[in-house]
N, C-alpha and C positions, 0 to 999 in steps of 0.2 A: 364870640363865635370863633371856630377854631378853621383854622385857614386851610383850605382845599392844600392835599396833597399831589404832584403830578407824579403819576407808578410809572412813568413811559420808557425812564432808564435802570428798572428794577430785573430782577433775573430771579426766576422761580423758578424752582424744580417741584412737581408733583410727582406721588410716590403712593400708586394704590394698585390692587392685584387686581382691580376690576376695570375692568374695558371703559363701562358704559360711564363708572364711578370718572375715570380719566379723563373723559371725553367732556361730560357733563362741568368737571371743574377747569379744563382749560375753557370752556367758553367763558366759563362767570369770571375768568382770571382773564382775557379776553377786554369785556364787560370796562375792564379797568385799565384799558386803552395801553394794559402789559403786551411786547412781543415776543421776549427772553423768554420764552417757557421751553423745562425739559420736562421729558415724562419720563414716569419709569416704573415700569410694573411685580419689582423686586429689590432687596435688598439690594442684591448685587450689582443690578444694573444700576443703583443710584449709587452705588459707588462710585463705580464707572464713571458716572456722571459731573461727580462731587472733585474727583480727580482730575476733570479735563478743566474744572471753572470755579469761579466762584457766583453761590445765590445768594442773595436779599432776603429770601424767604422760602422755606421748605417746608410743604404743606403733605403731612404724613400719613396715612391713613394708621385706625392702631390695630386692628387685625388686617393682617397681609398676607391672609391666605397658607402661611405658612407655618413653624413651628416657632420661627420668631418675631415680636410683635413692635409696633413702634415705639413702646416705652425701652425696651432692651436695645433696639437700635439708636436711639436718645444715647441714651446714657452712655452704647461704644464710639459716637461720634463726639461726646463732651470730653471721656476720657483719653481718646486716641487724638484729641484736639482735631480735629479734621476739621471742624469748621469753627469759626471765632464768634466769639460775646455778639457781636455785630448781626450775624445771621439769626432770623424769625424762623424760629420751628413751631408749627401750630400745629397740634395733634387733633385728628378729624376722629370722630367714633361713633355708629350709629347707638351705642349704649350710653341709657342715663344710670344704668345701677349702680350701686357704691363699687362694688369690686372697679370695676373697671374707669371711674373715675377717680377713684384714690390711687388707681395703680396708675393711668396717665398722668394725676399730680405727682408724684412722686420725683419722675424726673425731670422736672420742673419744666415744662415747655414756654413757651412765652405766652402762650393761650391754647386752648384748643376749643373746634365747633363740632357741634352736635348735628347730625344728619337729621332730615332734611335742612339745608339752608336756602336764602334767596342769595340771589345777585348782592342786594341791598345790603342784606348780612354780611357777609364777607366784605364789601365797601367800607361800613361802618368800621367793622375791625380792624382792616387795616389801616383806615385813617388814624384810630386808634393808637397802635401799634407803633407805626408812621410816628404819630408826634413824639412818642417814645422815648423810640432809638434817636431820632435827629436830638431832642433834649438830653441823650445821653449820650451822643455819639463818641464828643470828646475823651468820656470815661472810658467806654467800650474802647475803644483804642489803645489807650493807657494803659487796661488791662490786661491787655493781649503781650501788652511790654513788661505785664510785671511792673509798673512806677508805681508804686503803692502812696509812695509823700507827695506824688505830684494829682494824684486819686483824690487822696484828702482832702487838697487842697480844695479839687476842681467840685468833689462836695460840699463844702464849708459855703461855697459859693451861692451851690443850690440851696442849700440848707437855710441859708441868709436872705434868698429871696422867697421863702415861706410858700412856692407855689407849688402844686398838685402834683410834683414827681417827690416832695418832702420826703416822703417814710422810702421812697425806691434809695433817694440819697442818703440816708440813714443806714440803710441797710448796707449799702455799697462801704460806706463809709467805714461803717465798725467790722466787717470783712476786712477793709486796709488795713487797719490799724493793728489786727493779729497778725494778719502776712506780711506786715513792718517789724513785726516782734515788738511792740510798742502798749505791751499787754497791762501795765498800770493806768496809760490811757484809755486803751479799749475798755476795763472793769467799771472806770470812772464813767466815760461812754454814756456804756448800755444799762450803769446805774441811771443816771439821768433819763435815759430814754424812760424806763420802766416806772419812775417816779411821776411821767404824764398820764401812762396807760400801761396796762399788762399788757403786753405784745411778747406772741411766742416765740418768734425769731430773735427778737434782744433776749429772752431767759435763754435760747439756744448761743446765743453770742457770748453771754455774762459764764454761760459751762467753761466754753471755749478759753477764754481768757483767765479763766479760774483755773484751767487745766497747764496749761500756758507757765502760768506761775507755781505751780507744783503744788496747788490747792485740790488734787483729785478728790478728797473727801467731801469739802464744799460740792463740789461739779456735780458728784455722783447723786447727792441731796437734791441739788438744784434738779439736776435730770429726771431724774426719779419722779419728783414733781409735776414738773412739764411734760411728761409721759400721762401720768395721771390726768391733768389738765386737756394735753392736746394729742389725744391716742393715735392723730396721724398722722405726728410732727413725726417721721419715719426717721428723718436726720439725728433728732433725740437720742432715739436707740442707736443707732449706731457710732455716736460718740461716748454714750454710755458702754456699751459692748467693747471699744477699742481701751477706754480708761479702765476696763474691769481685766484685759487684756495685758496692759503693760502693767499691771498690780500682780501679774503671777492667778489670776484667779479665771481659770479658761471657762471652768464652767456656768461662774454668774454669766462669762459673757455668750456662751451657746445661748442659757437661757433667754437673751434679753434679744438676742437678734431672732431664736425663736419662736417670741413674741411678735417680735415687728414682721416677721414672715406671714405671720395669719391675719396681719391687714393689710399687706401687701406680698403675695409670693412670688412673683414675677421677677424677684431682682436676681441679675445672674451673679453680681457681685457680691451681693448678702447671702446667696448659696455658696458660692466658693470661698466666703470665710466663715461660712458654717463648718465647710467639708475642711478647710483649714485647722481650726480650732478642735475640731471633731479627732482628725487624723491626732493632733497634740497629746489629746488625753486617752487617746488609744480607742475612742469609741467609734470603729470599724464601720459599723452597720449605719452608723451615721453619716459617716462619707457616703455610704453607696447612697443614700437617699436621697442627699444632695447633689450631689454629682450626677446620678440618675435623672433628676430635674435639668442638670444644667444641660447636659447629652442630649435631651429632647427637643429640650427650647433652642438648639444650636445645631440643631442636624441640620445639615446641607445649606447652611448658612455660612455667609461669610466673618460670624460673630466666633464660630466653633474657635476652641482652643486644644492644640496637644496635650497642654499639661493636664488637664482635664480629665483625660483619658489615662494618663501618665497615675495620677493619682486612685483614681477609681481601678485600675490594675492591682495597683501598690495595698489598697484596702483589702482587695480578696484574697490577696495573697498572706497578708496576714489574720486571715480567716480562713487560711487552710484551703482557700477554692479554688487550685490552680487551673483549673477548668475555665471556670469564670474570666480568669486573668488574663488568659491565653486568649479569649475569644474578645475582652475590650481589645488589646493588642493589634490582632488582624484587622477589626475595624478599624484603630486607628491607622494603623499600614494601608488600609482600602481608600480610605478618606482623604488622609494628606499625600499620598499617592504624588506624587511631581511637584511637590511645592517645598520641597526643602525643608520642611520641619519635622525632619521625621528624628531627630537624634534624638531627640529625651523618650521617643516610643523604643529608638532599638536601645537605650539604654534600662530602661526598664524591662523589654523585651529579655537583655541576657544577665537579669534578675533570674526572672521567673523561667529562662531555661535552665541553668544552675540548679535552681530550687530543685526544678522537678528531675534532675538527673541525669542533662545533656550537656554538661561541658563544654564539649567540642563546638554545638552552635551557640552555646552560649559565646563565645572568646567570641566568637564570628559578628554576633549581634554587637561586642562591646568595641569589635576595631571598627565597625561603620560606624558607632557613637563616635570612635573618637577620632575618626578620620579628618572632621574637618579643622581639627587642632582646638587649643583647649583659647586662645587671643581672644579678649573682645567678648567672650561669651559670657549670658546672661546669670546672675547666681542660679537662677532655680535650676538650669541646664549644667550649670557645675556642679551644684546638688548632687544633679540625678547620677551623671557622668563618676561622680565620687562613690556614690552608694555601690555604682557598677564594677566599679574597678575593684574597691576592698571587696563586696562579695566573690568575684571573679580573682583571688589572691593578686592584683595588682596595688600593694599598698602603697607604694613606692609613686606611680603614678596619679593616685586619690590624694598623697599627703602634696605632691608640687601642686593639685589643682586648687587643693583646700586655701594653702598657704598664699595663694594667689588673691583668694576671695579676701582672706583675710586682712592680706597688708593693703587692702583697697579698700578696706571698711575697718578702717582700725578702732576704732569707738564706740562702732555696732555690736551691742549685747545681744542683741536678734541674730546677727551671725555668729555669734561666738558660740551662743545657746542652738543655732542648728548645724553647726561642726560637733558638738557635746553629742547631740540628738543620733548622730549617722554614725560616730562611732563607739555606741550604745553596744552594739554585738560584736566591736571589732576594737577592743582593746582599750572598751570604756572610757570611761573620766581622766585617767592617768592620762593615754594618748593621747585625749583630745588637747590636755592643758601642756602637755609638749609641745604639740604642733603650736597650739597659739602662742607660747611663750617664742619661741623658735622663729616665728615668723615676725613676731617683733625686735626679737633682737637682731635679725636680718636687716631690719629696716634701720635703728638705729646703728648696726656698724657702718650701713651705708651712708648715713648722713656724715656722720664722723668722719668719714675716709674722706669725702668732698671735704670737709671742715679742715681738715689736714692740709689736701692740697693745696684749698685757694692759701691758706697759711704760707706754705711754701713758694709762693707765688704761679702755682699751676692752676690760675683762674679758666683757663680752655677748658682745661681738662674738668674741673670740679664742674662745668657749667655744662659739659658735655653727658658728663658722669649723672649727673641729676636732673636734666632734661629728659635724658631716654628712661630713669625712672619713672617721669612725672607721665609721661606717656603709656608707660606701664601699668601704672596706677594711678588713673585719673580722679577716682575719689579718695586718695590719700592727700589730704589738705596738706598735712605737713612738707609731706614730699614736695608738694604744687608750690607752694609758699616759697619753699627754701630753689627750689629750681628757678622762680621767679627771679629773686634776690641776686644767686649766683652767674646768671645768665648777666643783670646789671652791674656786676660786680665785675666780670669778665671784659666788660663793655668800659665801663668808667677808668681801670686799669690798664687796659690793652690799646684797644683802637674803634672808631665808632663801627656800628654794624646793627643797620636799620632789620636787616629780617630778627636777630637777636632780642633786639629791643620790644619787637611788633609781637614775637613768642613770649617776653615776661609778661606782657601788658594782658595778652591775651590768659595766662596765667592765673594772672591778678582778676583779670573779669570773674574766673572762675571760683576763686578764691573769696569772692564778693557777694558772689551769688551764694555760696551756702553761709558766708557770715562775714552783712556787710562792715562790721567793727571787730574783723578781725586781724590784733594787734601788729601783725608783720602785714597791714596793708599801709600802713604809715612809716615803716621802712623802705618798702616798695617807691612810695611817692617822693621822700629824700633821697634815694639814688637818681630817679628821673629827675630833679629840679639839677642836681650835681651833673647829670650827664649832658641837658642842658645848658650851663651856667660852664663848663670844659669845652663843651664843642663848639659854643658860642651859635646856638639853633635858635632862627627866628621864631619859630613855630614850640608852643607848650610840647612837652609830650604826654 
């Protein structure tokens, strides 16, 4: 018999458009001797809400009255992380039709109930529920850390005592083992799994890991399959979609996400890498249809995005409709009106006044793009801000923005190939492979130059000199690595200096996080034991 739960320190937020719908499920939530209840009768206001605290469980309704619905608000609280693995989302729906229960599956909620319920109902479930999370609390935690070896472990466990969270631990399990990169195990894994029973999440895990290893052929086979097999394994496609994606092959992958659209349309993500992929291959008419979708499902929502709008401009304009273009534009100036997102609008804004013959407010539209200086900003916004400048003859200022992006992503063929993309009308192939060449040899003169100093015994300086790089370019591993090193090196040679030290380490975390056996993190760790072992420090560092 499974042992009474007590809810009495639990925190619930409810989230439905309807008055009576609210009222009715704080008593049954009540019922369960819960006091933590918020309510909330809109996105926004569960924002609001989500902000001030943390819940136990959010109980969602999935039409809400308005143009977006609880699956799309799922999905931007898993991706915007706003709330952790540990949180109970049940998605409420008076609908049993498939539409709308393959679309509520989709984003995976932890359950959802089907209107009318009892008291009783809702009890069961979350006793349910309840025994769960408390049996996977440990995990949930870990994941929120990102400890993938210490996950595995804390499955191996589950796994070993054979009891009725087995396949939840299985699944958890072979998840770690790809986000450990540990992809000969995970293959081995979800062979064995598949070897007891066909289970579509291990054929979905065995792609993964196939993909992983540089077996896209296999994957795509496999996928292909388990599409066939489980038509509303939704994840399928869109790992198939991405592998047909980085293969150079955009339009197997329109097709296969346009497949997965017609058993579930609702995804705002699987729309805007439709309109993605669409814009790639120049099929115009296809962005606006997707984007058209996303605009709808995101009006007056706190889901809406600028780029959005950004790009659905950027379509009509290369279909000639500068009508069209001009009028997404003002919506978006209407809409994000006070909230500071408005640069990628007036950057595409003194696009499409150029285009159409207005110079003068075009420059006008591209200096509030670039007022708020180019630091810290996002690529798609460097993007946009680039595209503005070379159409508006500012090339000078496009190439320092590009060259930014670039020595920050120095490995990234995605960026390379959309530097290539933007200056398509502006000095082609030639100029793009300038700039990329140009911006790496920038990078390595600078290394060299510190390489130099510390030689010459000017450790300050080299650790000074590559610090304010690595800060610069926080995803340039190398830069990161080497400003690490030089920081300890400044330190081991000079005099101790605890904030220096606390900056390589901090470095190194970084350095770890995108690759944790990367070769200069075991240099990293011989200057600390030396700078220990010289200052004579009780304490590891």
């Amino acid at each position: 018999m499974s042992k009474i739960i007590s809810y009495k320190d639990k925190h619930v937020l409810i989230i439905d458009d309807m008055a009576d719908m609210r009222s009715s499920l704080r008593n049954q939530i009540g019922s369960l001797e819960i006091t933590s209840v918020g309510v909330a009768s809109s996105i926004r206001d569960a924002l609001d809400l989500l902000k001030q605290k943390r819940y136990d469980v959010i109980l969602c309704d999935y039409y809400l009255g308005g143009s977006t619905d609880g699956q799309q608000f799922l999905e931007y609280l898993r991706t915007a992380k706003i709330i952790s693995r540990a949180t109970l989302f049940i998605m409420i729906t008076a609908e049993t039709g498939y539409e709308s229960v393959i679309t509520a599956a989709e984003c995976l909620p932890d359950d959802y109930l089907l209107k009318p319920f009892t008291a009783e109902t809702l009890r069961s479930r979350f006793q349910r529920l309840m025994e769960k999370k408390i049996r996977l609390q440990a995990i949930d935690q870990l994941h929120d850390k990102a400890a993938w070896l210490e996950i595995i472990a804390a499955c191996d466990d589950i796994i070993a005592t054979r009891d009725k969270y087995l396949v939840d631990a299985m699944r958890i399990k072979g998840n770690a083992l790809l986000m450990a990169e540990k992809n000969d195990e995970a293959m081995q894994f979800y062979e064995q799994a598949l070897s007891v029973r066909a289970m579509p999440w291990a054929k979905l895990g065995l792609a993964k890991a196939m993909k992983a290893k540089g077996n896209g052929e296999q994957a795509k086979q496999l996928l292909s399959d388990l599409i066939n097999d489980s038509p509303n394994l939704l994840s399928a496609y869109d790992l198939l979609g991405k592998i047909h994606t980085e293969s150079g092959d955009d339009v197997a992958a329109i097709a296969i996400l346009d497949k997965a659209s017609t058993v579930a349309p609702n995804s705002l993500t699987r729309q805007r890498s439709l309109a993605g992929l669409a814009e790639r291959t120049g099929d115009f008419k296809r962005v606006e249809q997707a984007l058209t979708t996303v605009l709808k499902k995101t009006k007056n929502s706190p889901l809406r995005d600028p780029a959005d709008y950004v790009k659905l401009s950027g379509a009509y304009m290369e279909m000639n409709d500068a009508a069209k273009a001009i009028n997404v534009i003002e919506d978006a100036k209407t809409t994000f009106k006070g909230t500071g997102e408005l640069r990628s609008v007036s950057a595409m804004e003194a696009q499409v006044l150029h285009k159409t013959g207005k110079p003068e407010l075009a420059n006008e539209a591209l200096d509030r793009a670039l007022s708020g200086g180019t630091t810290g900003i996002s690529e798609e916004l460097a993007f946009a801000l680039a595209k503005a400048c070379l159409v508006n003859d500012r090339a000078a200022t496009a190439g320092d923005i590009l060259k930014h992006v670039l020595q920050n992503n120095p490995d990234s063929d995605e960026v390379k190939n959309a530097v290539s993309m933007i200056f398509q009308h502006h000095g082609g192939e030639e100029a793009a492979k300038e700039l990329i060449e140009r911006s790496t040899q920038e990078v390595v003169a600078l290394n060299n130059e510190a390489v130099l100093k510390a030689k010459s015994g000017a450790y300050a300086e080299a650790s000074q000199m590559l610090t304010e790089a690595a800060f610069r370019l926080p995803n340039n591993m190398q830069i990161v690595a080497n400003a690490s090193l030089s920081l300890l090196a400044d330190v081991l040679m000079n005099q101790m200096d605890n904030i220096k030290v606390k900056q390589a380490k901090d470095f190194a975390i970084t350095l770890a996080k995108t690759n944790k056996e990367h070769p200069k993190l075991t240099e990293i760790s011989r200057f600390l034991k030396k700078i220990q072992t010289k200052y004579q420090l009780d304490t590891p560092l």
